[in-house]
PyMOL Python script that loads the backbone (N, CA, C, O; Angstrom):
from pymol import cmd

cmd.read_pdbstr("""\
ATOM      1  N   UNK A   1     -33.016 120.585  -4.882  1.00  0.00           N
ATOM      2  CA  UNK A   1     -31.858 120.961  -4.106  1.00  0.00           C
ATOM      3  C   UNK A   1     -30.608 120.826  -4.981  1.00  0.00           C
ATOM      4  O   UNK A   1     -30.223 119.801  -5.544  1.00  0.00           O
ATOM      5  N   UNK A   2     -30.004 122.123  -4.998  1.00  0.00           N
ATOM      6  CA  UNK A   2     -28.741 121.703  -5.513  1.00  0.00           C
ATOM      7  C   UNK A   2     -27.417 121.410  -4.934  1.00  0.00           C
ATOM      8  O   UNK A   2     -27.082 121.966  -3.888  1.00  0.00           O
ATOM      9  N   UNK A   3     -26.431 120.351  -5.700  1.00  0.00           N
ATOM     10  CA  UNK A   3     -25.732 119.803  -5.289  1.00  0.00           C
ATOM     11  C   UNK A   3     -24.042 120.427  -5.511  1.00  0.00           C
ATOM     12  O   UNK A   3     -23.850 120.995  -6.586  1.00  0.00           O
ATOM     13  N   UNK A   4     -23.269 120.365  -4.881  1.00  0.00           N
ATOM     14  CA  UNK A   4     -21.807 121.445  -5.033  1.00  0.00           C
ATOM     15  C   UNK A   4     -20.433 120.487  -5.148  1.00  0.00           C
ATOM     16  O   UNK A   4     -19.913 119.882  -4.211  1.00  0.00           O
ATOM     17  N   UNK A   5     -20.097 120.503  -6.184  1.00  0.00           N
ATOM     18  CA  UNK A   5     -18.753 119.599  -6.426  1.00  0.00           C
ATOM     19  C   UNK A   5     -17.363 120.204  -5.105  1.00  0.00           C
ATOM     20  O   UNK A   5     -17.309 121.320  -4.588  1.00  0.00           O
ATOM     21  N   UNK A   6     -16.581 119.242  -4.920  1.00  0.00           N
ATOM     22  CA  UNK A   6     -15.657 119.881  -3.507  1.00  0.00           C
ATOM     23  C   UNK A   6     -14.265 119.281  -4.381  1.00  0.00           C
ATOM     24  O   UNK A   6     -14.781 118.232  -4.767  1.00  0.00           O
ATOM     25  N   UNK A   7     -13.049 119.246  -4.870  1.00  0.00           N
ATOM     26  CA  UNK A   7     -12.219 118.667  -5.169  1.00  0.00           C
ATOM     27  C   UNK A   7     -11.383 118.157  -3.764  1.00  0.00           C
ATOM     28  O   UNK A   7     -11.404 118.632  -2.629  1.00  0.00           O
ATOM     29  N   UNK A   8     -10.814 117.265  -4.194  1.00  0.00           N
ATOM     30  CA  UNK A   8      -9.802 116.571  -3.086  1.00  0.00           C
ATOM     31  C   UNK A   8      -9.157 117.532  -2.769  1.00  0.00           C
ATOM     32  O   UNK A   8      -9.632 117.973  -1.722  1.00  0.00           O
ATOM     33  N   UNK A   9      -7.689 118.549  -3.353  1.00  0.00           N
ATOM     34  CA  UNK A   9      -7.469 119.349  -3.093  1.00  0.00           C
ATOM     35  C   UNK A   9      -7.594 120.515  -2.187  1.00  0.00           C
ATOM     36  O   UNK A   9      -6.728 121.037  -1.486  1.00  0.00           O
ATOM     37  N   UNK A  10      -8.981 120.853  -2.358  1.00  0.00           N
ATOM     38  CA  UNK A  10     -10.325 122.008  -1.384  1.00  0.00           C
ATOM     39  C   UNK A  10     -10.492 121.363  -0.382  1.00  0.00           C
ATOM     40  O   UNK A  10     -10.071 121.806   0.686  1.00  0.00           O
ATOM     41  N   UNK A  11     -11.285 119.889  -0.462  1.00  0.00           N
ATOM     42  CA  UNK A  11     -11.358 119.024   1.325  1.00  0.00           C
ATOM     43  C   UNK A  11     -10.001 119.023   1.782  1.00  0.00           C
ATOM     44  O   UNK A  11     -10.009 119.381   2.960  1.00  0.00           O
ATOM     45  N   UNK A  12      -8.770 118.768   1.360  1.00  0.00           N
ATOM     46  CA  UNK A  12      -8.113 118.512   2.082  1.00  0.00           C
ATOM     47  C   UNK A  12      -7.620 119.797   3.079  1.00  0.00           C
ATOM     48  O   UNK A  12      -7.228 119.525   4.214  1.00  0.00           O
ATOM     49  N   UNK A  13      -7.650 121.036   2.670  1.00  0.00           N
ATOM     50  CA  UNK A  13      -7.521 122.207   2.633  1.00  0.00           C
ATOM     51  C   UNK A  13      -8.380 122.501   3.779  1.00  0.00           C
ATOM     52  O   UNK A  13      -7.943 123.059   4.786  1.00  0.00           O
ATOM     53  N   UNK A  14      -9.792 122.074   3.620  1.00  0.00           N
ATOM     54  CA  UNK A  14     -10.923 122.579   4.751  1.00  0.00           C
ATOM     55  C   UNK A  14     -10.110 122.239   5.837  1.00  0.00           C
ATOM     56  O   UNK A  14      -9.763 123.071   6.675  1.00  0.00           O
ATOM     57  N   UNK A  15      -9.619 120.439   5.882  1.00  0.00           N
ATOM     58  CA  UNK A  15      -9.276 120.229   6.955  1.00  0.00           C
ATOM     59  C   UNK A  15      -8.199 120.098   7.552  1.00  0.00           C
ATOM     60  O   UNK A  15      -8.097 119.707   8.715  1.00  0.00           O
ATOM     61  N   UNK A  16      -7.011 120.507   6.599  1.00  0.00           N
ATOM     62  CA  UNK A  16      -6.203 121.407   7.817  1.00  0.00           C
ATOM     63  C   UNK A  16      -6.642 122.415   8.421  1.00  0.00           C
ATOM     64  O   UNK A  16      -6.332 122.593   9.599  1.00  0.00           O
ATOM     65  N   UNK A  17      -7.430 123.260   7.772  1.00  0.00           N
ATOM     66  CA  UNK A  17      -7.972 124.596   8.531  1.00  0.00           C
ATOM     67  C   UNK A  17      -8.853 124.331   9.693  1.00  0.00           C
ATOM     68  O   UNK A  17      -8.747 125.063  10.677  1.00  0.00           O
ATOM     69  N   UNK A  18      -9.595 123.492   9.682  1.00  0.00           N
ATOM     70  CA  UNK A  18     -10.466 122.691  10.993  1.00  0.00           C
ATOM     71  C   UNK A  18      -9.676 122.178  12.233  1.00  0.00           C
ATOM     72  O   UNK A  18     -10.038 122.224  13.409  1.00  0.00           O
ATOM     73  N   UNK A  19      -8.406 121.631  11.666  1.00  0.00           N
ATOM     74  CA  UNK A  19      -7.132 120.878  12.318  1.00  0.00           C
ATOM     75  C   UNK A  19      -6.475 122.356  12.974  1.00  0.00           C
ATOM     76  O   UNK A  19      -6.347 122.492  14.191  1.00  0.00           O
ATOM     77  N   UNK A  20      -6.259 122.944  12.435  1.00  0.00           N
ATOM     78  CA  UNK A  20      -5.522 123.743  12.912  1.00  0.00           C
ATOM     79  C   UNK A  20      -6.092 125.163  13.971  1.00  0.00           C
ATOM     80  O   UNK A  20      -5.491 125.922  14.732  1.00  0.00           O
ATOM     81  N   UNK A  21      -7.284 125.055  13.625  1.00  0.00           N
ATOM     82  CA  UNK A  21      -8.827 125.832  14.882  1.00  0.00           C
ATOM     83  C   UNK A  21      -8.922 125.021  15.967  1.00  0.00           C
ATOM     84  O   UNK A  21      -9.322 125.582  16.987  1.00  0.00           O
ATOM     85  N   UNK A  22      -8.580 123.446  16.074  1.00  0.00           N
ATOM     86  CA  UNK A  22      -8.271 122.875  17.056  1.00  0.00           C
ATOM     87  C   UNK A  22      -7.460 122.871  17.310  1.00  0.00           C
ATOM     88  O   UNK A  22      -7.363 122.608  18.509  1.00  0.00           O
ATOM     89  N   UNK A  23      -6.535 123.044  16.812  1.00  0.00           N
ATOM     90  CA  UNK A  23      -5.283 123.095  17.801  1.00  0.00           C
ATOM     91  C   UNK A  23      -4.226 121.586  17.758  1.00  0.00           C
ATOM     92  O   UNK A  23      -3.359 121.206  18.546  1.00  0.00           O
ATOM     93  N   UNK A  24      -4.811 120.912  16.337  1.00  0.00           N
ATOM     94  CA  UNK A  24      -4.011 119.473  16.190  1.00  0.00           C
ATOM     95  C   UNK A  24      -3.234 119.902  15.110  1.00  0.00           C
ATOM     96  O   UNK A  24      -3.627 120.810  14.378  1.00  0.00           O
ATOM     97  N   UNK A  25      -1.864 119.171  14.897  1.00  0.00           N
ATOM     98  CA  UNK A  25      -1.514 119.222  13.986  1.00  0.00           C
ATOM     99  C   UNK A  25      -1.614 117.646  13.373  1.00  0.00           C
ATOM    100  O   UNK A  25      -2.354 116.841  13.938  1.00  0.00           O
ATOM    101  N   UNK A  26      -0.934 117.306  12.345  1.00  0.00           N
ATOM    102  CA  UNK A  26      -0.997 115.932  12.064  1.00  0.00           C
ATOM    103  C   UNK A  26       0.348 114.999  12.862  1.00  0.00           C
ATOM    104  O   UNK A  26       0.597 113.813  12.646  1.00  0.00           O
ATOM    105  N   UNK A  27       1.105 115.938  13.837  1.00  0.00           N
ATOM    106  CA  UNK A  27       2.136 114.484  13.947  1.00  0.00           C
ATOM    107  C   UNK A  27       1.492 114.502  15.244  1.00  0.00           C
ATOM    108  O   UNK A  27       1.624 113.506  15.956  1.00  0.00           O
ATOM    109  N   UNK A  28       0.750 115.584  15.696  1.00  0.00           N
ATOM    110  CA  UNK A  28       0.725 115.527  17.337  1.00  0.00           C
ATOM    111  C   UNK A  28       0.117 114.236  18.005  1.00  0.00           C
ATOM    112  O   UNK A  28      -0.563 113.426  17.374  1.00  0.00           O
ATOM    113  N   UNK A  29       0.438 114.117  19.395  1.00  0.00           N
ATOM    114  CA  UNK A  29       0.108 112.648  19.762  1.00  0.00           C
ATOM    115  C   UNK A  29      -1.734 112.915  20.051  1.00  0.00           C
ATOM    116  O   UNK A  29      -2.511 111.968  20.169  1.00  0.00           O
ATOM    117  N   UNK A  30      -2.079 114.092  20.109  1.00  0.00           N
ATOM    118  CA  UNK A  30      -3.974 114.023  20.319  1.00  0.00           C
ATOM    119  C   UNK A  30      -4.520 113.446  19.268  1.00  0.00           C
ATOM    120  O   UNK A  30      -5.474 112.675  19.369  1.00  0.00           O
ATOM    121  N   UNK A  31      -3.899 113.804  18.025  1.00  0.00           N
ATOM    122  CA  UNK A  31      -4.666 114.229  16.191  1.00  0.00           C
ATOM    123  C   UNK A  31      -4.464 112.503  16.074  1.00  0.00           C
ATOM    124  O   UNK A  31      -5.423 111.929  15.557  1.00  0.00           O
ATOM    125  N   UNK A  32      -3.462 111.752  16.448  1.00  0.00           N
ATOM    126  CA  UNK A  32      -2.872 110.370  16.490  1.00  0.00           C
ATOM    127  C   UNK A  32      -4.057 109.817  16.719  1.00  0.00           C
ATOM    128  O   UNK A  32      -4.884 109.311  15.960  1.00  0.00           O
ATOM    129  N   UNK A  33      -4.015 110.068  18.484  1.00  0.00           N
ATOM    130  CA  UNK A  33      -4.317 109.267  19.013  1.00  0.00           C
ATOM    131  C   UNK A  33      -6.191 109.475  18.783  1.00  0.00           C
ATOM    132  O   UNK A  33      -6.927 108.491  18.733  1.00  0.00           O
ATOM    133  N   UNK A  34      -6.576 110.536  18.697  1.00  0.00           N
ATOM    134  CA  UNK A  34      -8.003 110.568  18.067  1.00  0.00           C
ATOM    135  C   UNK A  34      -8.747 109.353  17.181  1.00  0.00           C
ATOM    136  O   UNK A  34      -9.802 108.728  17.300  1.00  0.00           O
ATOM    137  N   UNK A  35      -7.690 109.354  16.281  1.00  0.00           N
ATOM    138  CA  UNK A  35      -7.996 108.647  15.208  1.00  0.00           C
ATOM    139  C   UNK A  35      -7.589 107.436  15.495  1.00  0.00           C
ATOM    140  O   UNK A  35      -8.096 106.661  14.685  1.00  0.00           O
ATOM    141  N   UNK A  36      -6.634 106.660  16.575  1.00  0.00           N
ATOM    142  CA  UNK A  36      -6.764 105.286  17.095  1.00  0.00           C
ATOM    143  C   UNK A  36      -7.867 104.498  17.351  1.00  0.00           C
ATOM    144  O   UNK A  36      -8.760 104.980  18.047  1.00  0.00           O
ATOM    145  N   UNK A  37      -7.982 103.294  16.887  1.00  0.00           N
ATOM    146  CA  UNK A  37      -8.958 102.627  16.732  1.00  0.00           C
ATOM    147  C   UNK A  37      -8.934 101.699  18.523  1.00  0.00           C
ATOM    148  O   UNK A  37      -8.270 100.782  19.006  1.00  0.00           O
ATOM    149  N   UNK A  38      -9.855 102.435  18.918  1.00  0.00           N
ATOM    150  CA  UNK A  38      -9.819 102.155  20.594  1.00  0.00           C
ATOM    151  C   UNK A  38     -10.476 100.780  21.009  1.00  0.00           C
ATOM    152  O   UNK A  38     -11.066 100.565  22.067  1.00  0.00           O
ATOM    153  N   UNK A  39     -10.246  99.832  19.906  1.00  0.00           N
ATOM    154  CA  UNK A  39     -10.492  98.504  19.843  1.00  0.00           C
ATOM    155  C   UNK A  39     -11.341  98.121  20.667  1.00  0.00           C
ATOM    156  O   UNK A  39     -10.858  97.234  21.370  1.00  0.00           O
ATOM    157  N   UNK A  40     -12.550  98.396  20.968  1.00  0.00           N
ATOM    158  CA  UNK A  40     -14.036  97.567  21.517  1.00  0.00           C
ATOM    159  C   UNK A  40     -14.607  96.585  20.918  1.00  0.00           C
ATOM    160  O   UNK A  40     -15.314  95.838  21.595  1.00  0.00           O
ATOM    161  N   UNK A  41     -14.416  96.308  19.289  1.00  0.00           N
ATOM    162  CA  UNK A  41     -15.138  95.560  18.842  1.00  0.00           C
ATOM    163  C   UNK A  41     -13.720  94.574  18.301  1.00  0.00           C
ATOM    164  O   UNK A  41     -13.892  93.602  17.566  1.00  0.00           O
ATOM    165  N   UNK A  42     -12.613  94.911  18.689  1.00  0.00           N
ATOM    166  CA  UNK A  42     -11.962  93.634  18.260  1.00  0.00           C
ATOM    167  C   UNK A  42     -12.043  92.077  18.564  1.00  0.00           C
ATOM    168  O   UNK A  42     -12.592  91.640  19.575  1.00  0.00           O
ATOM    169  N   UNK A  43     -11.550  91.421  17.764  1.00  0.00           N
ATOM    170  CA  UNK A  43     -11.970  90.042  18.818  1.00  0.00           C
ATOM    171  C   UNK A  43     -10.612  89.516  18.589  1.00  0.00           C
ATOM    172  O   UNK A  43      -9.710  89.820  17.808  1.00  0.00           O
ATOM    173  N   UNK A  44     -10.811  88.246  19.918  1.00  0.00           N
ATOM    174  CA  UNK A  44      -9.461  87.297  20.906  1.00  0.00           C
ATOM    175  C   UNK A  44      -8.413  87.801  19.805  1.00  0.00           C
ATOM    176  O   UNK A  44      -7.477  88.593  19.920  1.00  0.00           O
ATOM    177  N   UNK A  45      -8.882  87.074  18.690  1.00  0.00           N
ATOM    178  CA  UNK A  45      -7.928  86.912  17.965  1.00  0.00           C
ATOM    179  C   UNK A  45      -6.448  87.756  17.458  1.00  0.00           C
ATOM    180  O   UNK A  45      -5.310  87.359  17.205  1.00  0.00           O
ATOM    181  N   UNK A  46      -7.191  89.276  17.459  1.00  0.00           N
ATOM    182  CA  UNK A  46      -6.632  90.060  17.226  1.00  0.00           C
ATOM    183  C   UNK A  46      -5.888  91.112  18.426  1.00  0.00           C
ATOM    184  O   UNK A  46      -4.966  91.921  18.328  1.00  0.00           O
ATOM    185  N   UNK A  47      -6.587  90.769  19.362  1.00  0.00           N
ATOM    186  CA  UNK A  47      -6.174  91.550  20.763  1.00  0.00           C
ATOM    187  C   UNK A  47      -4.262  90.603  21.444  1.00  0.00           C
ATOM    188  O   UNK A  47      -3.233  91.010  21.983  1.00  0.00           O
ATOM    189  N   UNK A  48      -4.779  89.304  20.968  1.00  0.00           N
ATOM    190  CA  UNK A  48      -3.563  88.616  21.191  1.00  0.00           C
ATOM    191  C   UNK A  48      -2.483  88.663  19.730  1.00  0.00           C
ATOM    192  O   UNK A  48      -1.350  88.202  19.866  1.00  0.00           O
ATOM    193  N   UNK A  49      -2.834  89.138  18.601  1.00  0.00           N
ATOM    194  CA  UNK A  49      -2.035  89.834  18.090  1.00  0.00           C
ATOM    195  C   UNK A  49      -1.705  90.921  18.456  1.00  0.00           C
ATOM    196  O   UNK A  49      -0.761  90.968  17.667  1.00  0.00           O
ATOM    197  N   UNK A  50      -1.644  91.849  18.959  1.00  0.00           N
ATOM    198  CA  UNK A  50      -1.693  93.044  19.152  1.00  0.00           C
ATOM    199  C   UNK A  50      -0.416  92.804  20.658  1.00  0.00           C
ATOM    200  O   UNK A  50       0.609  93.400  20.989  1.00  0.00           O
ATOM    201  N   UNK A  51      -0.987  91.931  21.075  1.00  0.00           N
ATOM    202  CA  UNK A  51      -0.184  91.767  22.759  1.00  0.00           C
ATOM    203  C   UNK A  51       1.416  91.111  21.898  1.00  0.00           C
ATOM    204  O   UNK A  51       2.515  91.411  22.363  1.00  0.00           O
ATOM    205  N   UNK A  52       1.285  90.246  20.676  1.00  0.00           N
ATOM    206  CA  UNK A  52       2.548  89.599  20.457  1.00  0.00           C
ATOM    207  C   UNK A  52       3.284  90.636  19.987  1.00  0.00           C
ATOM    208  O   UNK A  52       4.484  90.700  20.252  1.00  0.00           O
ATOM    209  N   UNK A  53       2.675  91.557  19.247  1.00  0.00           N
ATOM    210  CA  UNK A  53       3.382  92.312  18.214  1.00  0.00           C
ATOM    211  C   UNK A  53       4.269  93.326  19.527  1.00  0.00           C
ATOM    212  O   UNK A  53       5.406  93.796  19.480  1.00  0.00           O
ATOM    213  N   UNK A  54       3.447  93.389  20.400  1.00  0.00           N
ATOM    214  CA  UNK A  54       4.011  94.847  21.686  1.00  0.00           C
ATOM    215  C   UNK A  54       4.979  94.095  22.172  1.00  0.00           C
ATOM    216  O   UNK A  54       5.941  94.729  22.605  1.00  0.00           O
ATOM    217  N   UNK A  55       5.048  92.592  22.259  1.00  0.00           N
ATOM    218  CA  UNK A  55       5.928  91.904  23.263  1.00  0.00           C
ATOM    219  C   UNK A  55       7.378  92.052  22.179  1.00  0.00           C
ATOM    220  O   UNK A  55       8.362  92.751  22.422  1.00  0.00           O
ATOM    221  N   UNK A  56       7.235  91.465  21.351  1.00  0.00           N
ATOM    222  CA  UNK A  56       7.942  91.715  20.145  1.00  0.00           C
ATOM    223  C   UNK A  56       9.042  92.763  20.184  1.00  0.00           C
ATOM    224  O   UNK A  56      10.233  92.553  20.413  1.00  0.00           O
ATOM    225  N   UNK A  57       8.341  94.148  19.875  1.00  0.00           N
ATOM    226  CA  UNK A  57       8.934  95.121  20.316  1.00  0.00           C
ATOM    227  C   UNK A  57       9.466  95.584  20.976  1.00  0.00           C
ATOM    228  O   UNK A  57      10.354  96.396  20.716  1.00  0.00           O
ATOM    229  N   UNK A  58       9.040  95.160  22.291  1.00  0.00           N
ATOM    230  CA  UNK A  58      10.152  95.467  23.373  1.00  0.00           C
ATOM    231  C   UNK A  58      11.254  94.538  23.602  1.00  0.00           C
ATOM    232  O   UNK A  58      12.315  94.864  24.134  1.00  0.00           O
ATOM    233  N   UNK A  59      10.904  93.119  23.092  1.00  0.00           N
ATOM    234  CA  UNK A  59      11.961  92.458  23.208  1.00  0.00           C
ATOM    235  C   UNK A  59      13.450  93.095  22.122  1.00  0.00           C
ATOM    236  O   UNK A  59      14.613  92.717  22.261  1.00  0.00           O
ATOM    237  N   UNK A  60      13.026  93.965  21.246  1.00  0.00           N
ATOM    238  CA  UNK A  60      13.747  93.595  20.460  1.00  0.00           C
ATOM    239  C   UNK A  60      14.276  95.154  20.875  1.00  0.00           C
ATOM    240  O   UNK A  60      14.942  95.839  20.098  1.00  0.00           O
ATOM    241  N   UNK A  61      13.915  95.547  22.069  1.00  0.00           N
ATOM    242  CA  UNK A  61      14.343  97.135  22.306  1.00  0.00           C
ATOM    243  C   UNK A  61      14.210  98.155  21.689  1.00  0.00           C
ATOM    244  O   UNK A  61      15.182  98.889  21.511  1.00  0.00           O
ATOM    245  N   UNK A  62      12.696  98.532  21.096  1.00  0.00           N
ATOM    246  CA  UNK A  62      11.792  98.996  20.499  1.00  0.00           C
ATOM    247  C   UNK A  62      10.775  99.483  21.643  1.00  0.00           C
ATOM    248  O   UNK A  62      10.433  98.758  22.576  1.00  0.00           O
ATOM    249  N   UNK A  63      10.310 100.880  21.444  1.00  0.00           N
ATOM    250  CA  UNK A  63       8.674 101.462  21.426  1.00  0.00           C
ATOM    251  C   UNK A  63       8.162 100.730  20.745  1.00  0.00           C
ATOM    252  O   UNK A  63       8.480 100.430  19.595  1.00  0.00           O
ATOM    253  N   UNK A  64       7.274 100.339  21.392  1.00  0.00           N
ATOM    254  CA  UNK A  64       5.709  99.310  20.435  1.00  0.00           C
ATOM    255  C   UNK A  64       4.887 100.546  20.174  1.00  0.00           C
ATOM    256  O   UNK A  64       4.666 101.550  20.852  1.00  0.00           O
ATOM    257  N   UNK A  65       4.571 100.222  19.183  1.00  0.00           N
ATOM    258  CA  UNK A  65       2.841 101.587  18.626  1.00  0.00           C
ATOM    259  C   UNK A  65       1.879 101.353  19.522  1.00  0.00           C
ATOM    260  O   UNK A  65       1.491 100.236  19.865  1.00  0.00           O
ATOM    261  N   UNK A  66       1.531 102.268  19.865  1.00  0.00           N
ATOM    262  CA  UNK A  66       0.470 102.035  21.342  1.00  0.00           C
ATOM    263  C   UNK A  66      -0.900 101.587  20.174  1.00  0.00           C
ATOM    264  O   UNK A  66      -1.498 102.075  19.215  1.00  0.00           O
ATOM    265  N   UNK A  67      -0.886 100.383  20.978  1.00  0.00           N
ATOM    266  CA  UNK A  67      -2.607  99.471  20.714  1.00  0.00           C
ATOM    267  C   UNK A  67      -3.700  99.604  21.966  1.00  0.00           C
ATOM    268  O   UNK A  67      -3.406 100.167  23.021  1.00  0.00           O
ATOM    269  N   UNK A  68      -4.914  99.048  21.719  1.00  0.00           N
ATOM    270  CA  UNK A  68      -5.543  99.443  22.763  1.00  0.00           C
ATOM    271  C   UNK A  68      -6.194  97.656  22.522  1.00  0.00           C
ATOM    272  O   UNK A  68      -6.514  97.021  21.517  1.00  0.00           O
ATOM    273  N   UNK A  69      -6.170  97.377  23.792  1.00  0.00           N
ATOM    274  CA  UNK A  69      -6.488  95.420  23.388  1.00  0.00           C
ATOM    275  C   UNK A  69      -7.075  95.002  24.470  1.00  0.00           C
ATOM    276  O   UNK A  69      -7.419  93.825  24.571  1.00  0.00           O
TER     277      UNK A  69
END
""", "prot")
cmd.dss("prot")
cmd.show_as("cartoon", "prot")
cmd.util.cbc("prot")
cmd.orient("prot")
């Protein structure tokens, strides 16, 4: 079987073109939020980071980055 070299350049290329047959772009909040790590396997530890960092933010009259905890 033969094997086919792809440069970074070319992948990156495929996948805007894939991105853009769907209908994502890269700032949109779907293409975002796709790729958010929908935290199931986090543990305590980090879920209550996640809660300080949001509290944080709003205290300080800030949008927090949406986490999932």
């Amino acid at each position: 079987m033969a094997t086919t070299t792809t440069t970074l350049a070319e992948q990156l290329r495929r996948i805007e073109v894939r991105k853009l047959a769907l209908g994502l772009s890269s700032a949109s909040e779907a293409a975002v939020d796709a790729l958010r790590n929908k935290g199931g396997q986090r543990t305590p530890e980090k879920r209550e980071l996640l809660r300080r960092a949001e509290a944080r933010a709003r205290q300080a009259g800030q949008d927090p980055v949406i986490s999932y905890y």
